[in-house]
N, CA, C and O atoms as a MOPAC input file, in Angstrom:
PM7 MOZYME 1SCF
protein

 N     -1.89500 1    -5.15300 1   -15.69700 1
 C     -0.48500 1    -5.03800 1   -15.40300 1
 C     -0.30400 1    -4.09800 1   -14.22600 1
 O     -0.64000 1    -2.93400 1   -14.44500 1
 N      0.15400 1    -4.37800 1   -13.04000 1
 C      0.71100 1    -4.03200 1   -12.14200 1
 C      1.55300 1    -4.09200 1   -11.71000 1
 O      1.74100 1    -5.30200 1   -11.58000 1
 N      2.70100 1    -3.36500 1   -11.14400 1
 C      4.13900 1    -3.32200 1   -10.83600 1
 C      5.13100 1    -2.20300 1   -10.53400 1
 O      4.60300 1    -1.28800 1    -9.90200 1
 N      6.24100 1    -2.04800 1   -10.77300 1
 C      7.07800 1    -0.73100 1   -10.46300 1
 C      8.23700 1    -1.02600 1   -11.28300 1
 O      8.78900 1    -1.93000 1   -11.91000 1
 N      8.34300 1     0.49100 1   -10.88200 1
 C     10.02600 1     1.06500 1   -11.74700 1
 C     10.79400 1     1.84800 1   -10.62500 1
 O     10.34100 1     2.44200 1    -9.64600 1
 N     11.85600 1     1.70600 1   -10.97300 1
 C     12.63100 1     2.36300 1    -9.61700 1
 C     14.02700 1     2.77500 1   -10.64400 1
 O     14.50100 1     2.23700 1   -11.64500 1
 N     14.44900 1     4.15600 1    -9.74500 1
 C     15.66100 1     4.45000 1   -10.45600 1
 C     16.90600 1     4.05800 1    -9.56100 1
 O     16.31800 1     3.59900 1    -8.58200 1
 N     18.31200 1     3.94500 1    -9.26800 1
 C     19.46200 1     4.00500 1    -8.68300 1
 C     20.30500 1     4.19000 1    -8.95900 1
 O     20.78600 1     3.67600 1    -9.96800 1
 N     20.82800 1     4.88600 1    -8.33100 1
 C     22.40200 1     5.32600 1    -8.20700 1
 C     23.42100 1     3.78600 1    -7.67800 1
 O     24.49800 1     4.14000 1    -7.19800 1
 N     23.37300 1     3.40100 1    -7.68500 1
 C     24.15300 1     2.06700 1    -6.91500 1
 C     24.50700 1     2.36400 1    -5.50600 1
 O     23.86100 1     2.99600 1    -4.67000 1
 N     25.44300 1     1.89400 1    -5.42600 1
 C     26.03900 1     1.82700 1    -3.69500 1
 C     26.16300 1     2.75200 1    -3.19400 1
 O     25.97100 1     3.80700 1    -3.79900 1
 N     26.56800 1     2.71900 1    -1.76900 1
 C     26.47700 1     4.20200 1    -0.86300 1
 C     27.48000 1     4.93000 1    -1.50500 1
 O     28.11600 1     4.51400 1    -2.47300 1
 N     27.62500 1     6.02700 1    -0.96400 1
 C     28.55600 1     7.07600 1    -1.71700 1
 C     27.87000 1     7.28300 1    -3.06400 1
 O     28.60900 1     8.17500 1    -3.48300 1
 N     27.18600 1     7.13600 1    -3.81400 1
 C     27.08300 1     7.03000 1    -5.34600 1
 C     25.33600 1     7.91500 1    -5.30000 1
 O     24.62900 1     7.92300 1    -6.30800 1
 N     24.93800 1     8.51700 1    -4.11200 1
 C     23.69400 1     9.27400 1    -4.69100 1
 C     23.75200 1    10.37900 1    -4.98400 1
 O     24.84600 1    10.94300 1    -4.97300 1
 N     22.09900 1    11.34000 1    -5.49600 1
 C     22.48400 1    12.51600 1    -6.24600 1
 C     21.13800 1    13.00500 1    -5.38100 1
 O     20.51500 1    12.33800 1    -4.55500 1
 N     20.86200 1    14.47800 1    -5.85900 1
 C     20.17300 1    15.53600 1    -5.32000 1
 C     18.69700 1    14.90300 1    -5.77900 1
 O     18.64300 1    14.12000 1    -6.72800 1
 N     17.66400 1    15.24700 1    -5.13500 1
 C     15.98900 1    14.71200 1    -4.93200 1
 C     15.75900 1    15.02100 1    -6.23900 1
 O     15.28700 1    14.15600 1    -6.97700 1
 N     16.06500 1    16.33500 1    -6.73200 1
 C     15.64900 1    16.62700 1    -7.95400 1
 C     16.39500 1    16.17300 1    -9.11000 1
 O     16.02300 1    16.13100 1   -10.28300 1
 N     17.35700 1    15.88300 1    -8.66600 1
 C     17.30000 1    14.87000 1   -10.06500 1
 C     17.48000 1    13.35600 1   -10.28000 1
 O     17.72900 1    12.75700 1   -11.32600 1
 N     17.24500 1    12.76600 1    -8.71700 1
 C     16.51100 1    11.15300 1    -8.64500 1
 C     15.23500 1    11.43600 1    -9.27700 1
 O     15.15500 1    10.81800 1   -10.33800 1
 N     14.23300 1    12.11900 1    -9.03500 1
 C     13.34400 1    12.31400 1    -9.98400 1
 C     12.91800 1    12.34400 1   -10.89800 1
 O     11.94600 1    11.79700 1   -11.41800 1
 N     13.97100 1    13.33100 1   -11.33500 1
 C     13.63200 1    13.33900 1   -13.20300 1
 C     14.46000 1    12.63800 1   -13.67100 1
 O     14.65500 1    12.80700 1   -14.87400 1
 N     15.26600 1    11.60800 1   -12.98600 1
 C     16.37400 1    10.26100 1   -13.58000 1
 C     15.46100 1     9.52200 1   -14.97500 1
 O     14.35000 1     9.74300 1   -15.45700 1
 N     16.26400 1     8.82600 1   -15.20800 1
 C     15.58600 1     8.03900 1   -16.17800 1
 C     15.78900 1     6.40700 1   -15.10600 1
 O     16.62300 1     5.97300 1   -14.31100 1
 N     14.46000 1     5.93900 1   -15.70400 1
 C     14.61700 1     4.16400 1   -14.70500 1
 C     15.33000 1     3.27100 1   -14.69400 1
 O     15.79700 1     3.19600 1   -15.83100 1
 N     15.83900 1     2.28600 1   -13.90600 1
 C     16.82500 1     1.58800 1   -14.08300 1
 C     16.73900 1     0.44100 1   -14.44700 1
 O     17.37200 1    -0.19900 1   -15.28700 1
 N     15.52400 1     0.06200 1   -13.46100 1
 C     14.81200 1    -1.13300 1   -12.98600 1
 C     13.51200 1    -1.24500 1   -13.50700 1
 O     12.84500 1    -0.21000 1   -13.53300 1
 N     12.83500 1    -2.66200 1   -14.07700 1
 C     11.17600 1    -2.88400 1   -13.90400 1
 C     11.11300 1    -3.82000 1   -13.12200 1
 O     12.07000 1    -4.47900 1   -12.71700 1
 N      9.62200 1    -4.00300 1   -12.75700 1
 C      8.96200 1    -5.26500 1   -11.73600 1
 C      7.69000 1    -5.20100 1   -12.16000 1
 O      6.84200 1    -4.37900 1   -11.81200 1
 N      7.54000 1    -6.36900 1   -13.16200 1
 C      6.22500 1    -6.56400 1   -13.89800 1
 C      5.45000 1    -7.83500 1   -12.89200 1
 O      6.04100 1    -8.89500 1   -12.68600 1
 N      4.03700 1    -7.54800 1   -12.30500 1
 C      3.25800 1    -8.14300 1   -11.96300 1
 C      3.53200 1    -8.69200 1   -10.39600 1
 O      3.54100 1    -9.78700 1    -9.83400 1
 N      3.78200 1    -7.09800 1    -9.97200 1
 C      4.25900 1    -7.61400 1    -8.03600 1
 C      2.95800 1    -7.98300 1    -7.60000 1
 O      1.98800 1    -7.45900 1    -8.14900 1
 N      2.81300 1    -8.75600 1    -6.75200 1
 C      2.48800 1    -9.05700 1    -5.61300 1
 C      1.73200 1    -7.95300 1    -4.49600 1
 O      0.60200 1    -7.91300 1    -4.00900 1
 N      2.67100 1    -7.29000 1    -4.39000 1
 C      2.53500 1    -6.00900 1    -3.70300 1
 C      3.16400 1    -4.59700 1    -4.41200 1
 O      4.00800 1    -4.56600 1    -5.30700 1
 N      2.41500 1    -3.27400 1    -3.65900 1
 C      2.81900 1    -2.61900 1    -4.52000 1
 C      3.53600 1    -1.38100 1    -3.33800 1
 O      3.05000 1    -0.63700 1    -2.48600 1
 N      5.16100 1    -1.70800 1    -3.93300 1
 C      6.32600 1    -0.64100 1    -3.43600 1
 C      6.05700 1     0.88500 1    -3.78400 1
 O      5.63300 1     1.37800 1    -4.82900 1
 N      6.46600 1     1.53500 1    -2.48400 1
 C      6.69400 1     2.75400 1    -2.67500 1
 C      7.41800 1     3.36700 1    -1.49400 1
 O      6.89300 1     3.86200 1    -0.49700 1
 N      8.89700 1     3.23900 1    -1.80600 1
 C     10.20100 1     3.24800 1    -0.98000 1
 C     11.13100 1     4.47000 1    -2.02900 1
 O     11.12600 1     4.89900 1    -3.18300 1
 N     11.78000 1     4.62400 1    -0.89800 1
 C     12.88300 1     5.51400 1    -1.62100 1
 C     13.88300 1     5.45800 1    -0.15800 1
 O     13.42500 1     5.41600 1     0.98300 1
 N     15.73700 1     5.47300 1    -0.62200 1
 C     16.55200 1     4.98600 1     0.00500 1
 C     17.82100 1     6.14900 1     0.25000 1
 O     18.56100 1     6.32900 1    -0.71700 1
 N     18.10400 1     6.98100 1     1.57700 1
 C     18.73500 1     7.82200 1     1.35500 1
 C     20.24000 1     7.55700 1     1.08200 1
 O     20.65600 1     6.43400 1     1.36900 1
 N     20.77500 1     8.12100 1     0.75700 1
 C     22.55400 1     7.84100 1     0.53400 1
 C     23.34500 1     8.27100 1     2.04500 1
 O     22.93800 1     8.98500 1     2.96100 1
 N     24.38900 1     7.66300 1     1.91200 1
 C     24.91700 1     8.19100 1     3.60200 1
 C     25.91500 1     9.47800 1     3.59400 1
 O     26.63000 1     9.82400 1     4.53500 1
 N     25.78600 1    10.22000 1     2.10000 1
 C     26.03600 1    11.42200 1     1.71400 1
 C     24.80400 1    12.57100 1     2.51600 1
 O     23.58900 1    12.37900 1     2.56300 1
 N     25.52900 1    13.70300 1     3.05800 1
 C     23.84300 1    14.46800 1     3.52700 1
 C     23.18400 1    14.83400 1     2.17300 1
 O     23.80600 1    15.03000 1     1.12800 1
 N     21.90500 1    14.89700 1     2.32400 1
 C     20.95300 1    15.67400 1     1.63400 1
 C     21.09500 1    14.71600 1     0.26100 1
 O     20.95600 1    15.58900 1    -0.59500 1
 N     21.28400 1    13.47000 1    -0.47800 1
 C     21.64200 1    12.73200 1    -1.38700 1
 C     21.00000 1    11.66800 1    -0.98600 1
 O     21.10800 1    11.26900 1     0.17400 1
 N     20.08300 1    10.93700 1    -2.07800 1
 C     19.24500 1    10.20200 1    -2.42300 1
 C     19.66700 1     8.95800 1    -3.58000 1
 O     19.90900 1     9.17700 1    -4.76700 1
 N     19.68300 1     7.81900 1    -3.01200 1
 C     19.88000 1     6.51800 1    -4.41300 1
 C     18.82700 1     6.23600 1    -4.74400 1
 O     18.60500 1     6.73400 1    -5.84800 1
 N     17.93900 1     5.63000 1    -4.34000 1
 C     17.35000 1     4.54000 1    -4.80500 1
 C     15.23500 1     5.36300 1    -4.81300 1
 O     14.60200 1     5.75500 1    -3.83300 1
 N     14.96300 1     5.33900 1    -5.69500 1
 C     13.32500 1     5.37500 1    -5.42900 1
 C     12.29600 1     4.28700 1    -6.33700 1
 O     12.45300 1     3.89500 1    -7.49300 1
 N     11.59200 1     4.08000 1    -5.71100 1
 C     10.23600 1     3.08400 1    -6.66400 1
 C      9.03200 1     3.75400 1    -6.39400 1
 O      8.64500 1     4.46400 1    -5.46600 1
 N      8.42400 1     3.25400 1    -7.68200 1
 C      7.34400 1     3.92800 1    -8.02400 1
 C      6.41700 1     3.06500 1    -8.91100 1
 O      6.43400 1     2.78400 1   -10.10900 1
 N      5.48800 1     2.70400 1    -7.73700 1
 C      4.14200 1     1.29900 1    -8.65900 1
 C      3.16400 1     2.06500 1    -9.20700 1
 O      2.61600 1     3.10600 1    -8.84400 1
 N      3.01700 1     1.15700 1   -10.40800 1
 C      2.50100 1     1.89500 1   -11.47000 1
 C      1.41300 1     0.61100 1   -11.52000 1
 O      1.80200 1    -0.55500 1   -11.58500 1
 N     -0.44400 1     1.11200 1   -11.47000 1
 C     -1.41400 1     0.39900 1   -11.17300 1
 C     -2.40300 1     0.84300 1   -12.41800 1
 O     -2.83000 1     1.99100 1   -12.54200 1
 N     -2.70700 1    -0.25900 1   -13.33600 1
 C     -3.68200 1    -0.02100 1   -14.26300 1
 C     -5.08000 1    -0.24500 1   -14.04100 1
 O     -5.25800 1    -1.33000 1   -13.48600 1
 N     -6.47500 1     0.59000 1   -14.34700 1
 C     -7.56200 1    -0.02000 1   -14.04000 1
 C     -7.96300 1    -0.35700 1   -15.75400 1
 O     -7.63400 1     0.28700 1   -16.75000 1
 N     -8.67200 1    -1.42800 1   -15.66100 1
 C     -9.67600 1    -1.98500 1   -17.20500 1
 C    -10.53400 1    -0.64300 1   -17.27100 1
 O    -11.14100 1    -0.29200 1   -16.25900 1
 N    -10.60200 1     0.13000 1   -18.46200 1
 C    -11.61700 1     0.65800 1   -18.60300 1
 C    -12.43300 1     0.67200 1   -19.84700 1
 O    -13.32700 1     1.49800 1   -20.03100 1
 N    -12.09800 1    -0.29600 1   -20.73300 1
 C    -12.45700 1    -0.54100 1   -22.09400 1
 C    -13.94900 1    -0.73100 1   -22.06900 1
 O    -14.59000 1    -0.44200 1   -23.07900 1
 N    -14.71500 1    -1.31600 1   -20.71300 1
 C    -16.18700 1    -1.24000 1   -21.04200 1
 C    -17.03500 1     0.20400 1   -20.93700 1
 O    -18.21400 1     0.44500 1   -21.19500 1
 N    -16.04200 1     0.99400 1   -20.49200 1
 C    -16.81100 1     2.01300 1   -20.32800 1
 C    -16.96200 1     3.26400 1   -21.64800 1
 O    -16.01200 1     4.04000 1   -21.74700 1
 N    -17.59400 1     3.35400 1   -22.17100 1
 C    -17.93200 1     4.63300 1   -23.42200 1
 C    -16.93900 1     5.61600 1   -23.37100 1
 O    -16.31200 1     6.10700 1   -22.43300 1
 N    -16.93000 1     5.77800 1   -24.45000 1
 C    -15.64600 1     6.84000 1   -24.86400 1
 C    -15.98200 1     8.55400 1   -23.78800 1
 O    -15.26300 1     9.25400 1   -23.07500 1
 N    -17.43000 1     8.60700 1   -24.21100 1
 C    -18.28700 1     9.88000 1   -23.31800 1
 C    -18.13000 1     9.52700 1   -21.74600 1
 O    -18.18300 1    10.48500 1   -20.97500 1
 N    -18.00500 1     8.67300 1   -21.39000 1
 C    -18.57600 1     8.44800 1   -19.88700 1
 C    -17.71000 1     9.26300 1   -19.29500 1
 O    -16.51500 1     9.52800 1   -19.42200 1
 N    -18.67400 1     9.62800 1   -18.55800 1
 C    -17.93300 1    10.47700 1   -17.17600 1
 C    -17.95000 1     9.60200 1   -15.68400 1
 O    -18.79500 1     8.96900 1   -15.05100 1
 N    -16.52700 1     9.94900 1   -15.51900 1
 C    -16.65000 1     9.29200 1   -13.50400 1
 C    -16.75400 1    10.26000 1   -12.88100 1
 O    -16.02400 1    11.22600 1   -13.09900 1
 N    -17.67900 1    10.26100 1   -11.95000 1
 C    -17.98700 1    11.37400 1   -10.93100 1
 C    -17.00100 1    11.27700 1   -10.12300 1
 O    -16.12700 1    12.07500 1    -9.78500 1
 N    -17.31700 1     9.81800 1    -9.74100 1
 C    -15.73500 1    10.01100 1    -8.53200 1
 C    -15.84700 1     8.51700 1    -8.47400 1
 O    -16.70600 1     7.76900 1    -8.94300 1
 N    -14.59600 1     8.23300 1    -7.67300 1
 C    -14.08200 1     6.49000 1    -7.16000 1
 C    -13.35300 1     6.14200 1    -5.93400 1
 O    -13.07600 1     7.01100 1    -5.10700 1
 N    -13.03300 1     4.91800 1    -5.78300 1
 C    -12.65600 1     4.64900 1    -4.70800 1
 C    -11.77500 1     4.04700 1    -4.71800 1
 O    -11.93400 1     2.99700 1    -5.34100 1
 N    -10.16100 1     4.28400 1    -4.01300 1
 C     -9.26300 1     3.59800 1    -4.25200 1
 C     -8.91400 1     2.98300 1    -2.36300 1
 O     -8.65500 1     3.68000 1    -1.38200 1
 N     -9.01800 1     1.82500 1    -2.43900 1
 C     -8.76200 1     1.16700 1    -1.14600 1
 C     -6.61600 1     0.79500 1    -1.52400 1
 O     -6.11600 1     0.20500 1    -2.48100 1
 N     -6.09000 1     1.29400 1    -0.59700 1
 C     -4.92200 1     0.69000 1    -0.20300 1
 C     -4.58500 1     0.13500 1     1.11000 1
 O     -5.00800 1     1.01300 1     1.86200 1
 N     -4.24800 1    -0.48400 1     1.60700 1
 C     -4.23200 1    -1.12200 1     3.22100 1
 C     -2.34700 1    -1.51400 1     3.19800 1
 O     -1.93100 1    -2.08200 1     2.18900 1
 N     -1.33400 1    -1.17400 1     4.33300 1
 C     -0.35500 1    -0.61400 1     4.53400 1
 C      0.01400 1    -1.88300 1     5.17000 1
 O     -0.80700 1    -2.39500 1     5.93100 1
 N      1.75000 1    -2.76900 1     4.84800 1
 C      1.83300 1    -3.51600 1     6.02600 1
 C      3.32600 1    -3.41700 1     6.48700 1
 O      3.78400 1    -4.29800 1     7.21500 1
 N      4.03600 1    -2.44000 1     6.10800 1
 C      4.77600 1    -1.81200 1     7.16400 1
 C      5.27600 1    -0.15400 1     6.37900 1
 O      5.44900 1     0.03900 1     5.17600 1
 N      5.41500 1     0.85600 1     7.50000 1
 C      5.93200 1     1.83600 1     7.20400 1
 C      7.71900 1     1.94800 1     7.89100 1
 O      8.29700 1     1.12300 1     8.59900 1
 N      8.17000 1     3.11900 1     7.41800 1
 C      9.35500 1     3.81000 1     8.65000 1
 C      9.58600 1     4.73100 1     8.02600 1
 O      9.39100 1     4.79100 1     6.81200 1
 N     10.10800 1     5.75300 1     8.80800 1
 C     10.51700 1     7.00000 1     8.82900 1
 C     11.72200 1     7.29100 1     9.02100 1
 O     12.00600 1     8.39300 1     9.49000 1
 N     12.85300 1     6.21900 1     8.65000 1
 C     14.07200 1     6.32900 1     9.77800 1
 C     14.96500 1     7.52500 1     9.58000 1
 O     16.09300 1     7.50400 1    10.07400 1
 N     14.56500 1     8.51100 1     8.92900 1
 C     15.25100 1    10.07800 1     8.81400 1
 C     14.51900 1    10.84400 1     9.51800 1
 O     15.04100 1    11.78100 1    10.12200 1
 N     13.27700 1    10.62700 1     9.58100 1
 C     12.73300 1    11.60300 1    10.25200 1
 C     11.94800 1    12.66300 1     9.42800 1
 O     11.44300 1    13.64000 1     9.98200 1
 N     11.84700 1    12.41400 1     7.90400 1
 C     11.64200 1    13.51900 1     7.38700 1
 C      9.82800 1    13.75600 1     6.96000 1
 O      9.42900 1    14.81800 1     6.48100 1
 N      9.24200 1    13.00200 1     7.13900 1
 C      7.85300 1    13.14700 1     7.47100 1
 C      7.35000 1    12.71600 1     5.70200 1
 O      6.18800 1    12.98900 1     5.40100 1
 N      8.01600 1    12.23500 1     4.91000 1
 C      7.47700 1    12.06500 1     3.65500 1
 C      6.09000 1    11.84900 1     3.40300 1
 O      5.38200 1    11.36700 1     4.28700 1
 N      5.68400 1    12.12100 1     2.41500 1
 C      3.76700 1    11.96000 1     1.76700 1
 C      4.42800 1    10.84400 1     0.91400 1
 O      5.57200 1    10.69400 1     0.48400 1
 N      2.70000 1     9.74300 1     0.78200 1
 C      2.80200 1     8.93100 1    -0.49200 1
 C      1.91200 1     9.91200 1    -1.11100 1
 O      1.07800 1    10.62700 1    -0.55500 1
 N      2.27200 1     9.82000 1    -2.56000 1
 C      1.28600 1    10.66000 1    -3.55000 1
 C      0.81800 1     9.76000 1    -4.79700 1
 O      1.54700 1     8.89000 1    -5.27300 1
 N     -0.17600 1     9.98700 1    -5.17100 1
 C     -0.83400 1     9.26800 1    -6.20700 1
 C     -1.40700 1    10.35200 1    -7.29100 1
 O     -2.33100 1    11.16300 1    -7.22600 1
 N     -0.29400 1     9.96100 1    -8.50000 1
 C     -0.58900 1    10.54400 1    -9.87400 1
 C     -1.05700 1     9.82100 1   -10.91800 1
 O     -1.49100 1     8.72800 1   -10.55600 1
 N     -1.13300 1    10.03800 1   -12.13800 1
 C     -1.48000 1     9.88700 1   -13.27900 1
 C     -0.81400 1     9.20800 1   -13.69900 1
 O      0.17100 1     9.24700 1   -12.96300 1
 N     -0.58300 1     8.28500 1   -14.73800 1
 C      0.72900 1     7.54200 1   -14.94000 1
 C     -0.24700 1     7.49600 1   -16.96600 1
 O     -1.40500 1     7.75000 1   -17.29600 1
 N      1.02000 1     7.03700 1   -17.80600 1
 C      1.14900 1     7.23400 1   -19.12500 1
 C      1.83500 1     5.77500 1   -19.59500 1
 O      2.88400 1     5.71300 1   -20.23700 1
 N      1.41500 1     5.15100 1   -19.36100 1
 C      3.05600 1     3.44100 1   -19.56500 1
 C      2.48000 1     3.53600 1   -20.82100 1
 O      1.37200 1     3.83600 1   -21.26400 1
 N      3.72800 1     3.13800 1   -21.33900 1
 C      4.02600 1     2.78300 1   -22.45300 1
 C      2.92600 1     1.71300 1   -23.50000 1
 O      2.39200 1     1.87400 1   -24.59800 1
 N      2.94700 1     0.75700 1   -22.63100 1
 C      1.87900 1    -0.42600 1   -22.59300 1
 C      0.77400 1    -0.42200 1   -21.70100 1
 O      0.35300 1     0.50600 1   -21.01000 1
 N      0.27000 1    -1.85100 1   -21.83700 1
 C     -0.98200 1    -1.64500 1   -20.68900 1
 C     -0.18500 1    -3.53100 1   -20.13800 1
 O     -0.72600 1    -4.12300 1   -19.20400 1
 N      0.97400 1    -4.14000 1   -20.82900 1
 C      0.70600 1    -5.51800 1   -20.58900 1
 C      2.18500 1    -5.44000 1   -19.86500 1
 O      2.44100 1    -6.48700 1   -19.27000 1
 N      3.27100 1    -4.38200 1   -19.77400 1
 C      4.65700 1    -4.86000 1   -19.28300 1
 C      5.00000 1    -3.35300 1   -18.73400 1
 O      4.73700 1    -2.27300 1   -19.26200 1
 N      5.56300 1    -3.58800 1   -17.70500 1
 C      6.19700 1    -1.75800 1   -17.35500 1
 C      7.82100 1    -2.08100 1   -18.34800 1
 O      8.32500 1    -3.18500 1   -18.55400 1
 N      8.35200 1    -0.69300 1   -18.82500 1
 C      9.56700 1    -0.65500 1   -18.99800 1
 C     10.07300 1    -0.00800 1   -18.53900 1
 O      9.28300 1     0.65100 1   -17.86200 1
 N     11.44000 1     0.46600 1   -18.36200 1
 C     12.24700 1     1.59200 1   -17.64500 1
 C     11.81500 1     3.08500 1   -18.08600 1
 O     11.81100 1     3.98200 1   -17.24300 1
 N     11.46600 1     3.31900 1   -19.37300 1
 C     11.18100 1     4.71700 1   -19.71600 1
 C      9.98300 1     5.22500 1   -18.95400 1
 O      9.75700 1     6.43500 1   -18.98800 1
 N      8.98600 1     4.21100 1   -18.09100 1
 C      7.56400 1     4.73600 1   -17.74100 1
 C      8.22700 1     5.62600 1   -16.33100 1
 O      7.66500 1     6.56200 1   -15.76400 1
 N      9.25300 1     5.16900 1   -16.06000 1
 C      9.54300 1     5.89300 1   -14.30700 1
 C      9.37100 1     7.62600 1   -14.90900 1
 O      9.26800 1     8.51000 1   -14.05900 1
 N      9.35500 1     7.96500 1   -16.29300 1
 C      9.01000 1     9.02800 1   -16.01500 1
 C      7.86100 1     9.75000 1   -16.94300 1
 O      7.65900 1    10.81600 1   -17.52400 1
 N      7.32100 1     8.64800 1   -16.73600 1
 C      5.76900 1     8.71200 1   -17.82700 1
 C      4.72700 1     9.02300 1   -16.06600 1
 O      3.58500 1     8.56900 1   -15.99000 1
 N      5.25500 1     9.69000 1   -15.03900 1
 C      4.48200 1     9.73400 1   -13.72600 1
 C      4.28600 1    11.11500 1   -13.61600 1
 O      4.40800 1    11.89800 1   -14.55900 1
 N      4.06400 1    11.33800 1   -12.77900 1
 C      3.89200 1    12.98000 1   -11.65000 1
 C      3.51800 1    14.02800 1   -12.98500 1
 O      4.23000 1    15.01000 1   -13.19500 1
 N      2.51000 1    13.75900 1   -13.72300 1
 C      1.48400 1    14.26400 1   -14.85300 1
 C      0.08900 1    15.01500 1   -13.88800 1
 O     -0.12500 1    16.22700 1   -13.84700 1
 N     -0.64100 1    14.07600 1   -13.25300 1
 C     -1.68500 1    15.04000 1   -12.40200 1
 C     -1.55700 1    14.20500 1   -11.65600 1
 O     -1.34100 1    13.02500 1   -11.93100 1
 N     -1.70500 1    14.83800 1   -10.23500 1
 C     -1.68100 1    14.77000 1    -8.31000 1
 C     -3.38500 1    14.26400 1    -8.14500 1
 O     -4.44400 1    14.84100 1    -8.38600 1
 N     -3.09900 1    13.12000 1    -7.70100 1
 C     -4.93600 1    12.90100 1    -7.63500 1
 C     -4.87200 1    13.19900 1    -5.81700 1
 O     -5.66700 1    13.99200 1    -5.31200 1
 N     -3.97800 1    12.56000 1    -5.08800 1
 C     -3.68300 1    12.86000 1    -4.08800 1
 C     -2.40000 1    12.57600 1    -2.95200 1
 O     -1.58300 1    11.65400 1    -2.95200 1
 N     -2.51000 1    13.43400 1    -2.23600 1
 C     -1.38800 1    13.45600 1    -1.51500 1
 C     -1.67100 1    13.09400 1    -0.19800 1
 O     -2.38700 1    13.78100 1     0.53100 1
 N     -1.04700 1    11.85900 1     0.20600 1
 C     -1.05500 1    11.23800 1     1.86800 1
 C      0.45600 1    11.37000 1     2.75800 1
 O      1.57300 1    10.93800 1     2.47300 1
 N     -0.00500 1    12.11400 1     3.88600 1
 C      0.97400 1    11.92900 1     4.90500 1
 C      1.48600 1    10.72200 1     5.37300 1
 O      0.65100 1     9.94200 1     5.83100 1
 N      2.81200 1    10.32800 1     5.37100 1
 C      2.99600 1     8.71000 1     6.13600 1
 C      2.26700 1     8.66600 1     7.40900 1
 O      1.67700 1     7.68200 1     7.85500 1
 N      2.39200 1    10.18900 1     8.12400 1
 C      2.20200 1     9.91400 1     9.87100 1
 C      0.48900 1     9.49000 1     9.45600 1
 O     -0.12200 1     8.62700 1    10.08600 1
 N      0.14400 1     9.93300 1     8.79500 1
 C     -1.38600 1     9.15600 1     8.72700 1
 C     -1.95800 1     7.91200 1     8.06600 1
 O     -3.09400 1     7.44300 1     7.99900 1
 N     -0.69000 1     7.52200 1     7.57300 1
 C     -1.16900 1     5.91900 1     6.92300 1
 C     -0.58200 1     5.02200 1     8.52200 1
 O      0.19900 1     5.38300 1     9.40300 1
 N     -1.58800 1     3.43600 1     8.28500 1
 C     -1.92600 1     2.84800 1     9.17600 1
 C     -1.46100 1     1.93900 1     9.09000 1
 O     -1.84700 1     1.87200 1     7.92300 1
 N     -0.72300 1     0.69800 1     9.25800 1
 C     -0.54900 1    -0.43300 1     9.46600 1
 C     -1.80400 1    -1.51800 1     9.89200 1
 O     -2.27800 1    -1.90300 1    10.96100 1
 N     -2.04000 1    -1.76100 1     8.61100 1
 C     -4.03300 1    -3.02900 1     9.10200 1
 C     -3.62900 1    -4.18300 1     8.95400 1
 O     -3.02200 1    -4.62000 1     7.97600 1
 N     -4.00900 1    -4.88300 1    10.13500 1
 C     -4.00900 1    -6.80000 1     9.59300 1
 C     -2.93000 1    -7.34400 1    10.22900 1
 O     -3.15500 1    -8.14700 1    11.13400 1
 N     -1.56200 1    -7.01200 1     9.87700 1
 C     -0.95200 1    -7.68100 1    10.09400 1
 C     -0.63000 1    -7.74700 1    11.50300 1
 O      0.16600 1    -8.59100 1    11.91500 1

């Protein structure tokens, strides 16, 4: 199961402060995208935020022993469009996630996230490949 949750405020005029689009509760699911979103939409209020998503990516790990240890891994993502149109230099970050399930996202997982920081990427350093 792969997909996203996103929270919103609705229409312009109607956003709220970063910190508490965050700790919102979800609005929205998107079970089994295609691709995987990670957008957030400012309000035309200053400093006020509507809309954010947040894909939530499961790996199989049932063959592996309850003991096993991962030394380390490799996560390939490849980018096919960015923007910046505020200017504000945002990071994508990649945490821990807790869903509910392993077979459907629901709205409560948007805040089953930001548990442990595996890592943090600058936009100005993600790439646009391929397309």
């Amino acid at each position: 199961m792969d997909g996203a949750v996103r929270h919103s405020t609705g229409s312009l005029g109607s956003g709220i402060t970063w910190s508490s689009l965050t700790a919102a509760a979800g609005t929205d699911t998107y079970d089994s995208l295609p691709v995987l979103y990670t957008n957030f939409y400012a309000d035309n209020v200053s400093a006020r935020w509507r809309i954010i998503f947040r894909s939530i990516v499961l790996f199989y790990t049932a063959s592996l022993p309850d003991d096993a240890v991962i030394g380390s891994a490799v996560l390939s993502l490849y980018g096919s469009s960015k923007t910046d149109g505020l200017s504000t230099s945002p990071s994508v970050n990649i945490y821990s996630s807790n869903p509910a399930s392993n077979t459907t996202i629901e709205s409560a997982d948007y805040a089953r996230l930001e548990q442990l920081l595996f890592l943090l990427i600058s936009l100005c350093r993600l790439e646009r490949i391929g397309l």
